[in-house]
C-alpha positions in Angstrom: 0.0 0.0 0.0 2.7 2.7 1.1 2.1 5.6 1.9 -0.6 8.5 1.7 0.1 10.5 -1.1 2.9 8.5 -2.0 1.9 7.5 -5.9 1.6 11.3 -6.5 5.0 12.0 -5.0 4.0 13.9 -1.8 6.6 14.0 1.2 4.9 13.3 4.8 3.5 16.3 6.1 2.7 18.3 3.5 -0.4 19.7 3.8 -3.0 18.7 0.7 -6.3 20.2 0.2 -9.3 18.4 -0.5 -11.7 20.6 -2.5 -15.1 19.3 -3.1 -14.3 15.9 -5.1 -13.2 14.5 -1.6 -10.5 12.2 -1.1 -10.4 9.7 -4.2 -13.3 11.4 -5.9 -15.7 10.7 -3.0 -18.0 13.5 -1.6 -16.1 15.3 2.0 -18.7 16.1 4.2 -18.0 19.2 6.7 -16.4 17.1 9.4 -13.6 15.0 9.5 -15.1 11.0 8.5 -12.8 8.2 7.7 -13.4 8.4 4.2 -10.1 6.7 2.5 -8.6 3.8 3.3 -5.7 5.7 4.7 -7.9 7.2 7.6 -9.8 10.2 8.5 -9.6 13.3 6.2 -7.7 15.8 8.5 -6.5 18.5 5.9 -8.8 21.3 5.9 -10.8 22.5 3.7 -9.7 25.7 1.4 -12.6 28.3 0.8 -12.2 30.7 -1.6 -13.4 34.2 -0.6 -16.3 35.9 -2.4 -14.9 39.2 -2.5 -11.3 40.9 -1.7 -10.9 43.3 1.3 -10.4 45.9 -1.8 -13.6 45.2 -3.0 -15.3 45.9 0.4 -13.2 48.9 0.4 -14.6 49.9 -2.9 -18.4 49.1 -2.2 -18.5 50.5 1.3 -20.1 53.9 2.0 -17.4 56.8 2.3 -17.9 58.6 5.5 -17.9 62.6 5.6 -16.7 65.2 7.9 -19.1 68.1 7.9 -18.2 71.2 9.3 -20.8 73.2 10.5 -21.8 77.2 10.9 -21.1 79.0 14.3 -22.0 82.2 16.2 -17.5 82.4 17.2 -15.5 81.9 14.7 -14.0 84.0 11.9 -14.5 83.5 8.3 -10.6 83.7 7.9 -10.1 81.4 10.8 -12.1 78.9 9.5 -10.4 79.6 6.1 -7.1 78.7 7.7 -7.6 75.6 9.9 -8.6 74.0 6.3 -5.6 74.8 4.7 -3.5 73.9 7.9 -5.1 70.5 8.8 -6.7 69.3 5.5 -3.5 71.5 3.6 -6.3 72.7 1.0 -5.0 75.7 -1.5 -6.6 79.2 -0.2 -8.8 79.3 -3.0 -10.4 75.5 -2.0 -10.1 76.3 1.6 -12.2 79.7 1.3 -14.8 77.7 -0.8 -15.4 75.5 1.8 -15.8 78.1 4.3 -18.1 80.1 2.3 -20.1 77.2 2.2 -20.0 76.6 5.8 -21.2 80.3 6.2 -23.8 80.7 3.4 -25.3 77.1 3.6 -24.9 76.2 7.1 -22.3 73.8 6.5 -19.6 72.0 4.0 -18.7 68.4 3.5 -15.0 69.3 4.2 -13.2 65.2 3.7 -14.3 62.0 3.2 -13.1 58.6 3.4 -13.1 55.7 5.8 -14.8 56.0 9.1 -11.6 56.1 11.1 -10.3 59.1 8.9 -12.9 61.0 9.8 -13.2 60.5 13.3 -9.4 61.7 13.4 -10.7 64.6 11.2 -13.8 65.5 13.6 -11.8 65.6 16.3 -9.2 67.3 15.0 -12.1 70.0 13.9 -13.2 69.9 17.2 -9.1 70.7 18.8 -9.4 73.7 16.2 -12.6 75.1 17.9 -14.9 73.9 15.1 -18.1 72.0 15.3 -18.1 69.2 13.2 -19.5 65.6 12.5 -19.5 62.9 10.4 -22.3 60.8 8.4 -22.5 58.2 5.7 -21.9 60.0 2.4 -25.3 59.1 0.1 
C-alpha cells in the first residue's frame, strides 16, 4: 500500500487540500469522517473568498466630515484651519468656508470611518463644530 500521497509523490507532512471531489473522488462532508482507506480526512478544507478586502473597500459607503456654521469663529479662521489641517490651496479652503457660512455647512473630507473620526476631532481641537455621516 505505502504511503498516503505517495503514488503522487508527496513527502509526509505536507499539507494537501481536498476541495469538493473529496478524497479519491468521493464527496467530503463538513467534518472529518474516515473516508479513504488511509484514515480520517484531516487536511482542511480551502474556501475561496467571495470578495477581496479591496472590493469591500470599494463598495462601502465613504464617511464625511461636515463642518458646520457658528455664532464664534472668523470666516478667515475657518479659512485657515482647512488649509492647515486638510492643507487645501486658499482658494479650495475659502470655498469651503463660504459654504460653511452661506449654507450652514460643507462636507469638508471624506473617506473611511476612522479618517474622519481623526478629522472631527481634530475639527473639534481647532474650535470647530463638526461631525461625520454616511456619504449618500
Amino acid at each position: 500500500m505505502g504511503r498516503p500521497g505517495a503514488e503522487r509523490g508527496l513527502e509526509h507532512g505536507e499539507l494537501v487540500v481536498v476541495r469538493e471531489e473529496g478524497c479519491r473522488g468521493r464527496h467530503v462532508p463538513s467534518v472529518p469522517t474516515p473516508l479513504c482507506h488511509h484514515g480520517p480526512v484531516t487536511a482542511p478544507v480551502e474556501v475561496e473568498p467571495t470578495t477581496t478586502p479591496d472590493e469591500i473597500t470599494q463598495t462601502a459607503k465613504p464617511w464625511v466630515t461636515i463642518v458646520w456654521n457658528d455664532p464664534v469663529n472668523l470666516m478667515s479662521y475657518v479659512t485657515y484651519v482647512f488649509q492647515k489641517y486638510f492643507g487645501y490651496s486658499k482658494k479650495k479652503a475659502e470655498k469651503l468656508m463660504l459654504e460653511v457660512h452661506e449654507d450652514g455647512k460643507s462636507v469638508v473630507s471624506s473617506g473611511s470611518r476612522e479618517e474622519m473620526e481623526r478629522d472631527v476631532q481634530a475639527m473639534h481641537e481647532y474650535g470647530l463644530w463638526a461631525t461625520m455621516d454616511k456619504q449618500e
